[in-house]
N, C-alpha and C positions, 0 to 999 in steps of 0.2 A: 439417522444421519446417512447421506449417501458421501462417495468418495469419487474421486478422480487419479489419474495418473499425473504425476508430478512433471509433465515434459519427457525428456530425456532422462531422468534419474530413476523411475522404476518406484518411486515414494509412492503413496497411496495416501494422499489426503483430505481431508474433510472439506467437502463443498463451501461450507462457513470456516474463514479463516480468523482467529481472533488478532486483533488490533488490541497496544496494550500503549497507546502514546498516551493514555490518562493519567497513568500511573505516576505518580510523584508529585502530581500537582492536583488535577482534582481530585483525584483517589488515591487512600493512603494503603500502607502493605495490607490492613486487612480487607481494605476494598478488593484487591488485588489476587489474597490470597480464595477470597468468595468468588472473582469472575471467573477464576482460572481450573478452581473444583466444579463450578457449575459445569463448564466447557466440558469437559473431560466426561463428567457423568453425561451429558448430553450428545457425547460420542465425537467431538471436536477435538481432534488432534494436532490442529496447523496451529501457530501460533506466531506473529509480527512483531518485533521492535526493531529497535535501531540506537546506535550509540549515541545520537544526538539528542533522544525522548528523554523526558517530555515536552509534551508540548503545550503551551507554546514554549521553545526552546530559549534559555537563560542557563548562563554562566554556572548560576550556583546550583542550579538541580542537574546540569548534565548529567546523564547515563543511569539516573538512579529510577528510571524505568527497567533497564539489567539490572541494577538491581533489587527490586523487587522482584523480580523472575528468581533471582541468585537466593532471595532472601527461602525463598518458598520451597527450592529444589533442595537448599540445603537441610530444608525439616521435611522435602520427601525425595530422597534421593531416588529410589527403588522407580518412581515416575519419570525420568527422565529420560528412558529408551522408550515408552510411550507417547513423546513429545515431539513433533517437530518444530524445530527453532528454527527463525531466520531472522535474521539479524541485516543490520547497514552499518557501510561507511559513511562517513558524511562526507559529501564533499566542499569545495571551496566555498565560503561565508560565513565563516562563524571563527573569529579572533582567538575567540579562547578553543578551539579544537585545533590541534598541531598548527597555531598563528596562521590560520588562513589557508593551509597549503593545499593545494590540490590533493588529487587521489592520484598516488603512483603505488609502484612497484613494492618502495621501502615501507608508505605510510599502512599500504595494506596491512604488511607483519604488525606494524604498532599499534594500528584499530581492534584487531585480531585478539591481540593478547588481553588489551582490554576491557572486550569485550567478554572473553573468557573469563578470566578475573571477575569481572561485575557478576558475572550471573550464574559463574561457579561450578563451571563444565569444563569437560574436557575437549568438547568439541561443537560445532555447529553446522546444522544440517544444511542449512543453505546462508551463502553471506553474500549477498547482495550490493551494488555500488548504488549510491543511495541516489545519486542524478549523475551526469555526464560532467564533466569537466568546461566542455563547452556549454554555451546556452541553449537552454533547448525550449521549445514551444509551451511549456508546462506553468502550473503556476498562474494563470489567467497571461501567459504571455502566448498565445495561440491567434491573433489576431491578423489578420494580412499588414506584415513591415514591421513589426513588432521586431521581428526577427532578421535577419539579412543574411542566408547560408553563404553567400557571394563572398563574404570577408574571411570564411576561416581558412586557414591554410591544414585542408586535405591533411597532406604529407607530414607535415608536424602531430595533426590530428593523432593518424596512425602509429605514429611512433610513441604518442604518449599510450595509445592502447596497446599497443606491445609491450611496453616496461608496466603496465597494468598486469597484462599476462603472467608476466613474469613470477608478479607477489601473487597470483590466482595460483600457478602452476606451484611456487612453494610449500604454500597454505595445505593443496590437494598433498601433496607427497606426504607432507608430515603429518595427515589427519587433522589438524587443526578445522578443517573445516571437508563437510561430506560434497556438496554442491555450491554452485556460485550462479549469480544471476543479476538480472537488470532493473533498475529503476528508474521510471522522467526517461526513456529513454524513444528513440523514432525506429520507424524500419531503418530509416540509413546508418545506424547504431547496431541495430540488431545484424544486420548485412556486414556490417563491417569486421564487426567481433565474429562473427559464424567463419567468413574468409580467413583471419586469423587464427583462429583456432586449428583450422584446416593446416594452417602454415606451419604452424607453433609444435601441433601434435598436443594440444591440449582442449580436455572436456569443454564442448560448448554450455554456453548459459543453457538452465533446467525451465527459468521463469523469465517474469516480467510484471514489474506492478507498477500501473499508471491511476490517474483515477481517471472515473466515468464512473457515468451516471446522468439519469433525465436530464441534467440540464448542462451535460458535458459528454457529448458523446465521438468526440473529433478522432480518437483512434476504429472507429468504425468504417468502414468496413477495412483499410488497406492497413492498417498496422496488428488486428488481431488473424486476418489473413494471414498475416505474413509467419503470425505465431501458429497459427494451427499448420499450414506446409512444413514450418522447421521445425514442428513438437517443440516447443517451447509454449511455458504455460502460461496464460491471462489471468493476472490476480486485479481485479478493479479495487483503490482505495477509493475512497471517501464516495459509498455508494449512496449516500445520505446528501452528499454537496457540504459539506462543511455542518451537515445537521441542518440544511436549509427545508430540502425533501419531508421532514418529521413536520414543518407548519410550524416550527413555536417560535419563529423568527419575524411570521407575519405581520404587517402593520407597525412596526417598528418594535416587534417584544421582542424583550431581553429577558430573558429567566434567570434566576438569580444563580450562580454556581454555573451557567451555559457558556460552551467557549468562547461566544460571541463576545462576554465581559471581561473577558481576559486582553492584554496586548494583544495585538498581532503583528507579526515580524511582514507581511506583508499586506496590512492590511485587510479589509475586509471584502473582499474584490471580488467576490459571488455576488456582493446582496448591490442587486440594479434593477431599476424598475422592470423589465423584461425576466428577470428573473422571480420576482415579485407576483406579477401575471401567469407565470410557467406554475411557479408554487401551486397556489391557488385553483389551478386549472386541475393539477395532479391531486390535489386533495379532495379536491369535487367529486374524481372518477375514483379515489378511496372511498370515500364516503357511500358512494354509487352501491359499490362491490363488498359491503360492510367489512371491510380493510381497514387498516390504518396506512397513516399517508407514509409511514419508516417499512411498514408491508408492503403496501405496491412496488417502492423504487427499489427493496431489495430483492423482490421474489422477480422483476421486472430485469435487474441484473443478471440471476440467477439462470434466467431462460436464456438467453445471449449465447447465439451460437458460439464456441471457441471458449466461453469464462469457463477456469479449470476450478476458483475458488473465491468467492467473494469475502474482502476484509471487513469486517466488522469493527466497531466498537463499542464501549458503550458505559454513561458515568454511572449509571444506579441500575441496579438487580431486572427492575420492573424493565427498565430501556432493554436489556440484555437478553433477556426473556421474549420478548415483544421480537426482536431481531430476529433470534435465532428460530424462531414459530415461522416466519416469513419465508424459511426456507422448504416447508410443508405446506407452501400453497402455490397452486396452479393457477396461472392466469387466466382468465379464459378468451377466446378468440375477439368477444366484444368488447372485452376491457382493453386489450393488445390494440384494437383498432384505435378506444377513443385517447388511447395512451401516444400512439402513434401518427393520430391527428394535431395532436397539442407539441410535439417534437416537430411535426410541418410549419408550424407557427413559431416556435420558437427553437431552433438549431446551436442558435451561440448566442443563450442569452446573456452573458458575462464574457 
């Protein structure tokens, strides 16, 4: 396993970051407790949740992705300075998490604690705001007017990020949590929080985790720029596309147990014909390079000038296995090409 610098914080973590949003729903604690001993023996130290997992995200499983993490550390405590946790807030949309309310100052402390409590630590290495308050391009809403920056009021904006500060800056003092950082977030996010910090006299964000991936590569080139000038670190989520990239979505399949069969809170909004054709193209040039097609789009991430750690996840052992191999292959200059050919054709396929 190779490692990276964590940003600004001086962490040293696993090039493969584990993603645990299966937990609770398609995978139960001892799925849980098998992906997370695999990790560790295979030299994986990083590891992603969030108080709102799993997913897809309902009322009655909230958080019991923490704890499953909580369930585990509690029968191996001694692992836990081993571990790097990072953890989210959630922000605004979801009724049953503090009724709706935005991410401030106060809700920080209240996510914090428990998040704590779930997963049975004293502290967290890095705690993350899990999207922007405002609306951000994310989400399949990246499209031209989707969006309209023209309407936000700036100056409100910033002040809601200073009373953000605020519960960041508590958090830090009392150890509650080691590092903090960004999620769904734009350079004009990152710019903002960095000038504040500046202002405030408090630690800037360590990270940042968007997704990207073949068939969503829109923070390229100016928003992971913007992360490698300010050392702050590129974690790509859903380097699979929602598990589109693996091919088992093709032609209309649905695999039994696959997230695709589950609800979706916002629908299925990858799967367009254009992305359909992008697939397809990508598993061709797998097949070429005797890969597999969840191989190419992650060892393909992995290369990505500026990625400090790509999230993984994955519902059965064999998926897990298959992933974290991906990260022991090299692409080679003609695969890169006919990879890079097929992103000329298809840029926003979704």
């Amino acid at each position: 396993m190779r490692y990276s610098t964590l940003g600004a914080s001086g962490l040293s973590v696993s090039r493969v970051c584990l993603g645990t949003m299966t937990w609770g729903i398609q995978n139960v604690q001892s799925d849980a407790d098998e992906q997370i001993q695999h990790a560790l023996d295979a030299g994986i130290n990083f590891f992603d949740t969030a108080e709102m997992y799993p997913v897809p995200p309902n009322e009655p499983t909230q958080g019991d992705t923490e704890r499953c993490i909580g369930d585990w550390l509690s029968r191996n405590p001694s692992m836990r300075e081993k571990m790097i946790i990072a953890t989210k807030i959630a922000g605004p949309g979801f009724p049953y998490i503090r009724h709706n309310s935005p991410i401030t100052g106060e809700t920080i402390g209240l996510a914090i604690e428990g998040s704590l409590s779930r997963m049975k630590t004293d502290y967290i290495d890095v705690y993350q705001l899990h999207w922007p308050n405002r609306t951000t391009p994310h989400f399949g809403k990246h499209l031209v007017n989707q969006i309209k920056p023209s309407r936000l009021d700036v100056e409100k904006e910033k002040a809601s990020k200073r009373d953000i500060l605020t519960g960041i800056k508590k958090a830090l003092d009392s150890g509650k949590i080691r590092h903090w950082a960004l999620s769904d977030d734009t350079p004009w996010g990152i710019h903002t929080y960095l000038e504040l910090c500046k202002e405030m006299g408090i630690p800037q964000p360590v990270s940042i985790q968007n997704e990207f991936n073949l068939l969503h590569v829109k923070d390229w080139a100016y928003l992971i720029e913007t992360c490698v000038y300010e050392n702050i670190a590129y974690l790509p989520w859903s380097p699979l596309s929602g598990g589109m990239l693996s091919g088992k979505y093709l032609n209309g399949a649905l695999p039994e147990g696959s997230r695709w069969t589950f609800e979706q809170r916002n629908g299925i909004f990858r799967n367009t014909p254009y992305s359909e054709q992008a697939v397809q193209a990508y598993c061709d040039i797998a097949k070429k390079f005797n890969i597999t097609p969840s191989q190419l789009a992650l060892a393909w991430c992995d290369q990505v000038d500026g990625v400090t750690s790509t999230i993984i996840g994955a519902t059965t052992m064999p998926q897990l296995k298959e992933n974290i191999a991906a990260f022991d292959i090299t692409l080679s200059s003609e695969c890169l090409e006919e990879v890079n050919n097929v992103l000329r054709q298809f840029p926003a396929p979704f």
